[in-house]
C-alpha positions as CSV (number, residue, x, y, z in Angstrom):
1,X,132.3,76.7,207.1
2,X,132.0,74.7,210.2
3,X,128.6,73.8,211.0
4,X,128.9,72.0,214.1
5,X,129.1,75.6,215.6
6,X,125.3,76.6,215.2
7,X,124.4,73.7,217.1
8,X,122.5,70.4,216.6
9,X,120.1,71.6,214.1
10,X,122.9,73.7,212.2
11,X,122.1,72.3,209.3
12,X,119.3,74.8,208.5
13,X,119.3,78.2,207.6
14,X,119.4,80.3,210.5
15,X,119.2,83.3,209.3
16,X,116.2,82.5,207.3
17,X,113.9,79.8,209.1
18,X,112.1,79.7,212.3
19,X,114.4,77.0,214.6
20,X,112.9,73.9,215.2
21,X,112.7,73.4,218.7
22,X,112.0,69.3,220.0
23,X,109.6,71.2,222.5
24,X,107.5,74.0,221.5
25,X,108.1,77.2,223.2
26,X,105.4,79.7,224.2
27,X,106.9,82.2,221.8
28,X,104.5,85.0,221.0
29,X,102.9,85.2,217.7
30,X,102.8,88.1,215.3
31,X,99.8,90.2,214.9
32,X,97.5,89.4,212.4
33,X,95.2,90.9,210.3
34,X,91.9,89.8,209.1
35,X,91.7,89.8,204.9
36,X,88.0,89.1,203.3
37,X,85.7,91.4,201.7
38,X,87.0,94.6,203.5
39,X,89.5,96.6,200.9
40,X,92.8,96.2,202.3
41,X,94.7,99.2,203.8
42,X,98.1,99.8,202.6
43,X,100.7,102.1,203.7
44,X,100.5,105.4,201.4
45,X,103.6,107.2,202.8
46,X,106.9,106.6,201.3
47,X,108.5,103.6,204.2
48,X,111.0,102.3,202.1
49,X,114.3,101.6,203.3
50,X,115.5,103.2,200.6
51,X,115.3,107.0,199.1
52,X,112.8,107.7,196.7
53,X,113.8,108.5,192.9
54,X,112.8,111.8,191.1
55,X,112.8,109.8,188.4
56,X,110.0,107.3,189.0
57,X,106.5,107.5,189.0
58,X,105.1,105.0,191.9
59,X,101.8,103.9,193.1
60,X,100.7,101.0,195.3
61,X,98.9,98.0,193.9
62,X,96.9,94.7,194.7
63,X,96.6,92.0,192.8
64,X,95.1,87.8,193.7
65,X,97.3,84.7,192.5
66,X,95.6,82.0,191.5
67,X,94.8,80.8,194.9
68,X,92.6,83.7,195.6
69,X,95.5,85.8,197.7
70,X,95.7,89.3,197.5
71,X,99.5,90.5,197.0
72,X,100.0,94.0,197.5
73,X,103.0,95.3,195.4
74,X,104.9,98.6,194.5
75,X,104.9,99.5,191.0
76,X,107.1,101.7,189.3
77,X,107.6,103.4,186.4
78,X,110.0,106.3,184.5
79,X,108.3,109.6,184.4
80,X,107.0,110.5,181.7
81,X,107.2,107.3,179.9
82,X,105.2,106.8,176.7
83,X,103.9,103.7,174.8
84,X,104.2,99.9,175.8
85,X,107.2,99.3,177.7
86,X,109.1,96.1,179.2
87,X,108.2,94.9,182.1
88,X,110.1,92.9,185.3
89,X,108.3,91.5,188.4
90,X,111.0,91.3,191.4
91,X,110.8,89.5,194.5
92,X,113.1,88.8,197.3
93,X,114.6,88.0,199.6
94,X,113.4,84.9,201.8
95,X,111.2,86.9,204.2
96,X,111.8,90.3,203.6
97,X,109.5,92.8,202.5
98,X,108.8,95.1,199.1
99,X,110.6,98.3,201.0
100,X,114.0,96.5,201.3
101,X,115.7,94.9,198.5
102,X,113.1,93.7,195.9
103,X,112.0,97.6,196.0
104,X,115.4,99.1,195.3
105,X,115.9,96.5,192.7
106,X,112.4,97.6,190.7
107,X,113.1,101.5,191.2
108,X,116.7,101.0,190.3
109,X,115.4,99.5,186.7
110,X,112.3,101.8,186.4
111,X,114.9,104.3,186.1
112,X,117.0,102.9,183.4
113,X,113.4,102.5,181.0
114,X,111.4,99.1,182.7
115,X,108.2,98.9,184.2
116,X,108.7,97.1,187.7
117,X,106.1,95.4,189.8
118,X,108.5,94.7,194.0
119,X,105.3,92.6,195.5
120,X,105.1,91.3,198.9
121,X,104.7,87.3,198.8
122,X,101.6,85.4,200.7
123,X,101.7,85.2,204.3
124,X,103.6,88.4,204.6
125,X,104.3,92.1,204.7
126,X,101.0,93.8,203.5
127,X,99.9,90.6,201.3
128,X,96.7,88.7,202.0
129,X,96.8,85.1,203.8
130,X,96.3,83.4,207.1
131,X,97.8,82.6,209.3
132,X,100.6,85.0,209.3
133,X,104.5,84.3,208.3
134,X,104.4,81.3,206.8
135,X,105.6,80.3,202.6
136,X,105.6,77.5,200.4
137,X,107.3,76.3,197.4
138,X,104.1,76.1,195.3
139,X,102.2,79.1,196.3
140,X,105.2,81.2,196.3
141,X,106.2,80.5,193.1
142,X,102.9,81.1,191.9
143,X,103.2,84.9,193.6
144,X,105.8,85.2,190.6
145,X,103.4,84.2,188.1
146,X,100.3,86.2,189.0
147,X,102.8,89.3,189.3
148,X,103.3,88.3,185.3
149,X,99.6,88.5,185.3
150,X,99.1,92.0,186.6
151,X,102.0,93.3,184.3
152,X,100.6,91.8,181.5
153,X,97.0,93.3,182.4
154,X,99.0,96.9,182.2
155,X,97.8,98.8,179.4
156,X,102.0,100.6,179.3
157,X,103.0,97.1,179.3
158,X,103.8,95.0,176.0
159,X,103.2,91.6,177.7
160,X,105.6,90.0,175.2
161,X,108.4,91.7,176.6
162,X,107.8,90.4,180.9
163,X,111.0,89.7,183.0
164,X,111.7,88.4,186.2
165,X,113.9,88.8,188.9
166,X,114.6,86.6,191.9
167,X,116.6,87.8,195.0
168,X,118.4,85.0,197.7
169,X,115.4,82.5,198.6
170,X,113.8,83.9,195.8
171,X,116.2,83.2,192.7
172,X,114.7,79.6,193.3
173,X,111.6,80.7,193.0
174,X,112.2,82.9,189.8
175,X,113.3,80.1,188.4
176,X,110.7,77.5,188.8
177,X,108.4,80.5,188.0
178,X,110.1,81.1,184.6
179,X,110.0,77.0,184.3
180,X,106.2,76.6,184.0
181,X,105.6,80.1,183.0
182,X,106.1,80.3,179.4
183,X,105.5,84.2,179.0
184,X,108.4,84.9,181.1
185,X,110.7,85.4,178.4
186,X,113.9,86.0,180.5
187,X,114.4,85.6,184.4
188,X,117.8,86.8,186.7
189,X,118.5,85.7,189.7
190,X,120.6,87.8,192.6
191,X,122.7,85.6,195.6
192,X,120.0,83.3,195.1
193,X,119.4,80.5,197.2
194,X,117.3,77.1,196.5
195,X,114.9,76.8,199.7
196,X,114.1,73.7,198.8
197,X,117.7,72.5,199.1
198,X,118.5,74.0,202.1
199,X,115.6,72.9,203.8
200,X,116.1,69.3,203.0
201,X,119.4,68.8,202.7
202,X,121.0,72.1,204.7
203,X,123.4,74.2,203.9
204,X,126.1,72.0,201.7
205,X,123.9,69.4,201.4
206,X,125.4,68.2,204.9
207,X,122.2,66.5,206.3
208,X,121.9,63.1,206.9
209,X,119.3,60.6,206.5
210,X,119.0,60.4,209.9
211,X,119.0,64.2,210.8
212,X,116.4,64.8,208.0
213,X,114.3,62.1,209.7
214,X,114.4,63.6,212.9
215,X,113.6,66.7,211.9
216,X,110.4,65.5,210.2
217,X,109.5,64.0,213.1
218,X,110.0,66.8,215.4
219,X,107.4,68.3,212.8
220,X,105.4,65.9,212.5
221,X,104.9,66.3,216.7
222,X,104.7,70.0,216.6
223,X,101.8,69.4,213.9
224,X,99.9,68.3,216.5
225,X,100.6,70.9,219.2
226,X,99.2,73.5,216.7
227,X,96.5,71.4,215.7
228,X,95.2,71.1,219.3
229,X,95.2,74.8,220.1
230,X,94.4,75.7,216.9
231,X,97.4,78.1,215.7
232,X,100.4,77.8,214.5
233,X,103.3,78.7,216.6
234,X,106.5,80.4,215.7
235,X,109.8,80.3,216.3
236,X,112.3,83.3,218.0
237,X,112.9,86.3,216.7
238,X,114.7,86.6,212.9
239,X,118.7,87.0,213.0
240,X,119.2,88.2,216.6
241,X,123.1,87.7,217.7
242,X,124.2,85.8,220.8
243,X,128.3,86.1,220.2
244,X,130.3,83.4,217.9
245,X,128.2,83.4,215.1
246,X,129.4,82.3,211.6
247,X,130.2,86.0,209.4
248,X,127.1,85.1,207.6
249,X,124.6,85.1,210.4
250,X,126.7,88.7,211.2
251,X,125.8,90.1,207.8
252,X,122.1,89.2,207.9
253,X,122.1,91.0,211.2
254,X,123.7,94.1,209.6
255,X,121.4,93.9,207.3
256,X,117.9,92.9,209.1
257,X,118.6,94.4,212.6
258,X,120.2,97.7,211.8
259,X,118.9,101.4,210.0
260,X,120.5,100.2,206.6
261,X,117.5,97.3,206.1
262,X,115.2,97.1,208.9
263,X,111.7,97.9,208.4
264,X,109.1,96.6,210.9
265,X,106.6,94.5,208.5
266,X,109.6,92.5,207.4
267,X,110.1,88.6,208.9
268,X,113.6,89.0,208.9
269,X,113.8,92.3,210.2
270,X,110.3,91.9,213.1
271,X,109.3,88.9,213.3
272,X,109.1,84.8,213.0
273,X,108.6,82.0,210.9
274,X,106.1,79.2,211.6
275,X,107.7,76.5,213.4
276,X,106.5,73.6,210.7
277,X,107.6,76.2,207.9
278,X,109.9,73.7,206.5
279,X,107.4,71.2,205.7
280,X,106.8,71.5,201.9
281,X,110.2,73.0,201.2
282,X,111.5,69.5,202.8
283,X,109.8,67.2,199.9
284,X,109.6,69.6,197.1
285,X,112.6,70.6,195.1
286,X,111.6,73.1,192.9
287,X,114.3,73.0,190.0
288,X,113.7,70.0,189.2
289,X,112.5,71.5,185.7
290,X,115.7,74.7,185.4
291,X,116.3,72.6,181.9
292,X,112.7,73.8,180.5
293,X,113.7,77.3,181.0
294,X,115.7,77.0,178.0
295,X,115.7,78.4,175.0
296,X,114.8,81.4,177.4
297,X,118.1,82.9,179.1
298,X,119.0,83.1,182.4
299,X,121.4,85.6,184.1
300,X,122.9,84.3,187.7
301,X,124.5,86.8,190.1
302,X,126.3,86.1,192.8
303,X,129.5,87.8,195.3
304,X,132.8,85.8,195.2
305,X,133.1,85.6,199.1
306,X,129.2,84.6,199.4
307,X,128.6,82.0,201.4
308,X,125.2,80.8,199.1
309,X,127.9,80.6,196.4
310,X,127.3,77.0,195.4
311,X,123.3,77.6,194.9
312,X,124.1,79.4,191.8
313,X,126.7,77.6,190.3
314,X,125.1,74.2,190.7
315,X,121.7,75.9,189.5
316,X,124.1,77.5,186.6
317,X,125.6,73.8,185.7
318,X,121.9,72.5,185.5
319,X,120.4,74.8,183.2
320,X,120.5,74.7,179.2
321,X,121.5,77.5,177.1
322,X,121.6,80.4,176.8
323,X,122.8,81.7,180.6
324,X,125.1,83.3,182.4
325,X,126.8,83.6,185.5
326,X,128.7,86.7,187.0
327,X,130.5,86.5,190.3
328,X,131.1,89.7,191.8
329,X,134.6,90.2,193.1
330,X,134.9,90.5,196.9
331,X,131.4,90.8,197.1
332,X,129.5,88.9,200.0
333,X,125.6,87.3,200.1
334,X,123.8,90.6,202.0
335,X,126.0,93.1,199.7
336,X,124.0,92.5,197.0
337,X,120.9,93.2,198.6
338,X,121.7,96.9,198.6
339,X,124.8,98.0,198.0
340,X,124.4,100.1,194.6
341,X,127.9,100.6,194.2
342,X,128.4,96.4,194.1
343,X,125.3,95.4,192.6
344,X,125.4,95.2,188.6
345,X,122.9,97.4,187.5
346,X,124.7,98.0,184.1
347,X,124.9,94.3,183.8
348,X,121.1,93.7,184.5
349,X,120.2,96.5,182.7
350,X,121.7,95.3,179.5
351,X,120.5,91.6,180.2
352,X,116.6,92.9,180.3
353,X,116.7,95.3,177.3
354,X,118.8,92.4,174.9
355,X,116.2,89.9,175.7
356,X,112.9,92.0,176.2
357,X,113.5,94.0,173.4
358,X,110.5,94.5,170.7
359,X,110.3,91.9,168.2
């Protein structure tokens, strides 16, 4: 992959982060809504990008993490289930929404026996937080673990028996979830990609000293800009196409920008990241603990013509036993977003009921 193509500040993710302009643009921001005492109002009608199962009961939920953020999640369940059941918490991907991937992934499993919780993180879709459209490493990973604490609050749940699963920007995050979280007892992730890593060191770990420095400057300037008129400002529009983009960029696009994934609350799909997004990501590497998963077992996914490949088999060679790592033939990053025919459901389906089986 050639990066010198996207330009002098190739070296991050596109596709996934709000440029970082040296000046700041008057780009528009995204509309916000206020979160406080009054109840949130969720969408009741069925907006997922994909159809709804026959075989699942659903019902909207809210939950706070530990920072006092209310996350509003799907969560599904086989009909007619009976007694205390497994349970898996997905999120994913890096700024997309609980009706696109995460979603699919929880009703896919709620139909082959688990209890699934597809939450939006902070910052984003119908989730508390202000301002609007922004993430971090810590408080995003803690979205994983208050998930675990709403599952384990279920009275249908055995809270012994709690998965997780991470999707691109959010393997990462399922894994430094499943690191501190000790009542995760098994964690997959899906085309994952460390943010962390990309952020600071871009996409092959191509950045230079000297590129990463000017970057944190040009942050460090646009730091003030917002502080002076008091919001943040955000970057263009997600994954729009000029002409000569890498395939990649193209398949986010297909995904994001088309009927197959778009849905309007999604970053990716409607909107923009903060321009200082990158901050934390830039000085936090979050699997700098993947060896404390262990004795817990990790499953890594990933297509063979991905181009986020390398996230999961460097995050593979890092981790301790017991783990796993499939490589889908043919198969590229977006496919296994929603492709049911490419995804492994058999595969994850298996994984889950081995290791959350009743003791």
């Amino acid at each position: 992959m050639n990066l010198k193509q996207f330009g002098r500040r190739a070296f991050l993710p596109l596709a996934c982060l709000a440029a970082l302009a040296g000046a700041s643009p008057a780009f528009a921001q995204p509309p916000t809504t206020t979160y406080g005492a009054a109840p949130m109002q969720l969408t009741q009608d069925w907006d997922k990008v994909f159809p709804r199962s026959d075989n699942v009961d659903h019902r909207k939920v809210t939950f706070k993490n530990r920072y006092g953020i209310t996350l509003a999640a799907d969560l599904y369940q086989p009909k007619n289930a009976r007694g205390k059941l497994a349970a898996i918490a997905v999120g994913g991907p890096f700024g997309a929404v609980k009706e696109q991937s995460s979603g699919l992934y929880a009703q896919t499993l709620a139909e082959r026996g688990f209890i699934t919780l597809a939450f939006d993180p902070s910052y984003t879709g119908e989730s508390g937080g202000e301002p609007r459209n922004v993430a971090s490493p810590d408080i995003n990973t803690e979205d994983f673990s208050a998930a675990v604490d709403f599952l384990g609050l279920q009275a249908n749940v055995d809270r012994e028996r709690i998965g997780i699963i991470g999707i691109c920007g959010w393997g990462g995050m399922a894994l430094s979830a499943t690191a501190i979280d000790k009542r995760v007892k098994a964690v997959a992730t899906s085309t994952m990609y460390d943010m962390t890593r990309v952020m600071s060191k871009g996409y092959n770990d191509s950045v230079t000293l000297e590129q990463r420095t000017q970057s944190l400057e040009q942050l460090g300037r646009q730091r003030w800009i917002d502080a002076e008129k008091g919001a943040p400002s955000y970057g263009p529009p997600m994954n729009e196409l000029k002409g000569g983009e890498a395939q990649f960029l193209v398949d986010y696009h297909e995904y994001y920008k088309a009927p197959r994934g778009f849905h309007p609350r999604s970053v990716n799909s409607n909107g923009s990241w903060t321009v200082t997004n990158p901050l934390s990501f830039m000085n936090m590497p979050i699997l700098t603990y993947i060896k404390e998963i262990s004795p817990r077992p990790i499953l890594f996914i990933h297509g063979e013509k991905a181009h986020s490949r390398y996230f999961s088999e460097t995050a593979y060679a890092a981790a301790g036993q017991p783990k796993e790592l499939v490589i889908i033939p043919g198969a590229n990053h977006t496919d296994l977003y929603d492709r049911v025919d490419v995804i492994p459901f058999d595969k994850l389906t298996t994984f889950f009921t081995q290791n959350l089986a009743a003791k």
